[in-house]
N, C-alpha and C positions, 0 to 999 in steps of 0.2 A: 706129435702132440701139439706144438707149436699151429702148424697148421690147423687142427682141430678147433682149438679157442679161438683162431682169428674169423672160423665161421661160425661158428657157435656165436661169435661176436657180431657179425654180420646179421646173422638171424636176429639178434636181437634188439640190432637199431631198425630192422625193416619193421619185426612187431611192435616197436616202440611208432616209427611212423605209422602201419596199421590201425593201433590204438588210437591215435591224436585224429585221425578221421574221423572216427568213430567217438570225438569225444565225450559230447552229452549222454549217451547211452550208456558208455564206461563209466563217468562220473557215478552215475545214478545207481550203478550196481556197484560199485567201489565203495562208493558212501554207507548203502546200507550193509554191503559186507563190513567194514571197519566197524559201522553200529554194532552187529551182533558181535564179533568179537570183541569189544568194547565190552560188553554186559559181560558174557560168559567167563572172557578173563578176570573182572571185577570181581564176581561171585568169588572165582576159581581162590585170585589172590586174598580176597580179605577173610573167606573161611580158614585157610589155609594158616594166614599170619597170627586168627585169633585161635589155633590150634596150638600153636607154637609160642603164643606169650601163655595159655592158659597151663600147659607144660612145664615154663617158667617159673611161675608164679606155684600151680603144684610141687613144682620139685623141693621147694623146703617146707612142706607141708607134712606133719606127721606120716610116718608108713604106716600107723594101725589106729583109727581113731574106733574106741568100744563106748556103745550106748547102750543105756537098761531101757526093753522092754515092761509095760503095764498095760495088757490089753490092746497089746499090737503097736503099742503108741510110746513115742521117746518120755522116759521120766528120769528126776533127778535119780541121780548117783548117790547110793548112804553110803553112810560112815561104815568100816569093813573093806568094801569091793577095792582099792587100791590095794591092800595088803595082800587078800585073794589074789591079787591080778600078778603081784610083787613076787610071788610063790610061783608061778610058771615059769618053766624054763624056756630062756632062750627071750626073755624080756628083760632089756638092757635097761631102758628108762623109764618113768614111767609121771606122769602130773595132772593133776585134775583141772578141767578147764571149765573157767566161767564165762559164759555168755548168752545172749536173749537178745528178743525180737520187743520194738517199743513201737507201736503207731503215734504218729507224729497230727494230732488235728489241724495243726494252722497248715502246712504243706502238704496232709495228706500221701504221705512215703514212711517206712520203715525203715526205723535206724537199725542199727545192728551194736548193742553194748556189749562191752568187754573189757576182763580185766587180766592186762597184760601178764606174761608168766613170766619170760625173759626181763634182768634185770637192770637192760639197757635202756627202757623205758617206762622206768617209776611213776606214779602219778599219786600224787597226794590227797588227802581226805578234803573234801569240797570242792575237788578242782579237776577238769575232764581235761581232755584231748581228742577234738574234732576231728573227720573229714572234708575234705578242700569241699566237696558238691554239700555236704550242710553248711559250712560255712559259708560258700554264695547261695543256695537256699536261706539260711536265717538271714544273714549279714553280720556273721560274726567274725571276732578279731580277737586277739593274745588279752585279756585281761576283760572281757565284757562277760556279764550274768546271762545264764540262761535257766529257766525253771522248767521243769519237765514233772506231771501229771504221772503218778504211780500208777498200776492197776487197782490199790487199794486206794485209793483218794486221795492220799496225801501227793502235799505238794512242796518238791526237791528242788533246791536253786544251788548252781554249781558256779564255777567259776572258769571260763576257758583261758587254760594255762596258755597252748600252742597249738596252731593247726596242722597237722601233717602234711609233710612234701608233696608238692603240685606230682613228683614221681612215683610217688605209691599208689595214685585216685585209683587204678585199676581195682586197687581191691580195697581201697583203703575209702571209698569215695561218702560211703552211707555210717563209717565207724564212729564210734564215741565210747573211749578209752576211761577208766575211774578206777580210784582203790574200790580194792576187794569188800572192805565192810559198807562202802556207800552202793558197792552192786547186792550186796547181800541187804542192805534196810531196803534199797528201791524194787528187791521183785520180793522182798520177803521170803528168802532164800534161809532154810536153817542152816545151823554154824555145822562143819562136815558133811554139808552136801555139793557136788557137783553137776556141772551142763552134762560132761562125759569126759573121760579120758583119753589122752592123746600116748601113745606110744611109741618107743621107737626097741628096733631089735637086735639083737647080737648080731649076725649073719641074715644080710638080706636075703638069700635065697630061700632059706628059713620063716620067710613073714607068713605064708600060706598055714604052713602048716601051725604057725604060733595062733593065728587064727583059728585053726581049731579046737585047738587046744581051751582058750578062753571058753569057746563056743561050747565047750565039752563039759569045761569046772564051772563055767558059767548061766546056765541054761536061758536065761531070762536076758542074755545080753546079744548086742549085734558088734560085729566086729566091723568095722567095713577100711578097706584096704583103700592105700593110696590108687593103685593100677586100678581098680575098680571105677575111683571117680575119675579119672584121666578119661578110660573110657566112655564114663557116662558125659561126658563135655564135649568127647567126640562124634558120638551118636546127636547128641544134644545141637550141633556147628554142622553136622550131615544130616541131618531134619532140617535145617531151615537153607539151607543151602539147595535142600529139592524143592522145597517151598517154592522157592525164587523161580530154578528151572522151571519147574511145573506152570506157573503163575506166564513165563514169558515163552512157552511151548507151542503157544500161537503162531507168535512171533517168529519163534525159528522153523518151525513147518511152511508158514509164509516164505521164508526166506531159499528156504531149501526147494520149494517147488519153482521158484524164479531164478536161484541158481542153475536150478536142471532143465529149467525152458531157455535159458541164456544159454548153455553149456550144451546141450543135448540137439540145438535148432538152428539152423544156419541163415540168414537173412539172404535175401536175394543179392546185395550185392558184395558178401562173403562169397557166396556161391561164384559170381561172375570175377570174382577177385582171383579164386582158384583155380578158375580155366584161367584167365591169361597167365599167371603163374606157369600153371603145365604147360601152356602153350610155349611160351618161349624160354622152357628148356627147366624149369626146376622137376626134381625128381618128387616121388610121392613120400619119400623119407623127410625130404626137407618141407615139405609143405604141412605135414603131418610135425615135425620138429619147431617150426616157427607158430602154430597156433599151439604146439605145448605151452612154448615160452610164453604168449601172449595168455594162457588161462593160469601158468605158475605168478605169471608177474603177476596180476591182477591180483591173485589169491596172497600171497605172500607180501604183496604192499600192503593188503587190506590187514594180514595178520601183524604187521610189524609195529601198522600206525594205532593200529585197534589195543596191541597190550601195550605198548609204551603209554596211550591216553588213559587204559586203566590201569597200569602202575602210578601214574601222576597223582590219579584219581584216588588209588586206595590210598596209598601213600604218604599221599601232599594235602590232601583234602579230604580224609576220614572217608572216606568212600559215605560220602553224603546220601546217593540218591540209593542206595542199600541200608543203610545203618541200621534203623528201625526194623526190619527184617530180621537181618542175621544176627543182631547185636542183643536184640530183644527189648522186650518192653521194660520202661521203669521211670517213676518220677524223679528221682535224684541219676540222673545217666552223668557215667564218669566221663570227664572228656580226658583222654590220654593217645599220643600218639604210638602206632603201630611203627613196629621195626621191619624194616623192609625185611621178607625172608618170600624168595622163589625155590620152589621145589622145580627142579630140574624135568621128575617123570611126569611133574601135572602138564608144564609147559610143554613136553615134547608132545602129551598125551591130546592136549587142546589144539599143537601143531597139525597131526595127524588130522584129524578129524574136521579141523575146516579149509586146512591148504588142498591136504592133499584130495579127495572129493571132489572138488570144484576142478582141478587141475586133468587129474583123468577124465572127466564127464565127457571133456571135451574131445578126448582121442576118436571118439568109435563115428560121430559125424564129421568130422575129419576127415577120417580114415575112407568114411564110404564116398565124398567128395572128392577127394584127391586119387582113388583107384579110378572114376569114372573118365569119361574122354572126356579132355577137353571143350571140342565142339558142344557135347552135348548138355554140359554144366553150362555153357553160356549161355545154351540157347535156353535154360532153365526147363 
């Protein structure tokens, strides 16, 4: 065994000397291999991490949120449908939830109002609770006026009590929190109506079927389940992440076809490298072994320096030249940093796919190089 590594060792200070000959032409394919794994891993990680905080952020989300149909279209919640809902078995909790969409004309973005149900954060009558991206959108701060244009004309001036933690923006980033009766005079909301209901239920295994059930005593209502929207976030993060591929398909086609001319085509003084080789005494195993090494190192420097640049990248620097892509469009964009999170099978899966290709390409002109006579490889 001992003796094994110490050639294997060998072989791979001679491909390392091999390579340094040839070094302009390495660089140049090195460079743009790290490039493309650079992008790919970028995509790979930052879909992947906005998968996994959106998970997060769903996981204390209601398991059954039920909306009334009018005409295919979401309408308030009357007075009755909690009590109705209260009567199915196998619903634990149950609370009606307020909130609405405001266009905003001096910024041009939609806030999102709400009035908190939990009563760890109370808000008092004239007085809101912003998000961090309105607050650097308006310029506002703990104790300044803000007036805001009803759908019916009038016109509501509040007081910002406090802004919420720079930690929540992900989702907190467009909100504006108020008591109940100043949400109810600002959309003209009747008194026992609500947005819709939020649920939670005895035995989670049970959620599917409690859905039915509503769906059943309910006819005019939509149930729509937590798993449901997890899914639709992921479809939603796997739509823009082909987006990207597709958009840079060029590029890797480019790459791939210069891979496989670099890989598959041996330059003349390759060619002449391997007759003297053969000539004084290397076998066709080792000659075939030593340009493995020199297509694995290549591939596998390019894979290593390529995802560590886009881990930095997603990471350390909001994966910048993606964002607007995968993140999506929007006037008030939360800035919030990403928690590093590598999924093990995407990385092996990205491994496969650009080490190893490039690495084998190489075997088969090799192979027909190193079986032929030496003489006759020299003499090209």
């Amino acid at each position: 065994m001992k003796q094994w590594i110490e050639k294997q060792r060998y072989l791979i200070d001679f491909t390392l000397a091999s390579l340094a000959r040839r070094k302009t032409r390495n660089l140049g394919l090195l460079g743009v291999y790290t490039l493309l794994v650079f992008v790919l891993a970028s995509v790979a990680l930052y879909t992947h991490a906005l998968r996994v905080e959106a998970a997060k952020v769903l996981a204390a989300s209601p398991e059954v949120i039920l909306q009334r149909l009018v005409a295919g279209r979401h309408d308030l919640i009357p007075p009755g449908y909690l009590e109705k809902v209260g009567r199915i078995r196998g619903v634990q909790k149950r609370e009606g939830r307020l909130w609405g969409y405001y266009y905003d004309a001096v910024v041009k973005a939609n806030y999102t109002f709400m009035v908190p149900n939990d009563g760890t954060m109370a808000v008092k009558r004239g007085e809101i609770i912003v998000g961090p991206a309105l607050e650097r959108s308006r310029g506002l701060a703990a104790g300044n006026g803000i007036s805001f244009r009803s759908y019916s004309g009038k016109l509501h001036t509040f007081i910002v009590e406090a802004v919420l933690p720079q930690a929540s923006e992900l989702v907190s980033a467009d909100l504006v929190l108020m008591h109940e009766e100043d949400f109810r005079a600002f959309f003209d909301y009747p008194a026992g109506h609500y947005t819709d209901i939020a649920l939670s239920v005895a035995n989670p295994q049970e959620v599917r079927n409690v859905a039915l059930k509503l769906a059943a005593a309910l006819p005019d209502s939509r149930p729509i389940l937590r798993d449901e929207v997890l899914r639709t976030y992921a479809s939603i993060f796997d739509w823009r992440e082909g987006i990207v591929l597709a958009l840079l398909s060029a590029a890797i086609l480019a790459f791939g076809i210069l891979a496989w001319e670099k890989a598959s085509g041996l330059s003349a003084d390759e060619k002449r490298e391997i007759g003297i080789l053969k000539a004084i005494g290397w076998e066709t195993g080792d000659v075939i072994k030593m340009k493995f090494w020199e297509g694995l190192l290549i591939s596998l420097t390019a894979f290593l320096v390529g995802f560590v640049a886009a881990y930095v990248h997603v990471f350390y620097f909001a994966a910048e030249l993606f964002e607007p892509v995968l993140k999506g469009w929007a006037v008030l964009y939360p800035r919030f940093q990403l928690t590093p999170h590598v999924d093990g099978l995407q990385v092996a899966t990205l491994f496969f796919f650009t080490v190893f290709p490039y690495a084998a390409a190489v075997l088969v002109p090799i192979w027909k190089a190193a079986i032929t006579d030496p003489d006759a490889v020299m003499r090209g």
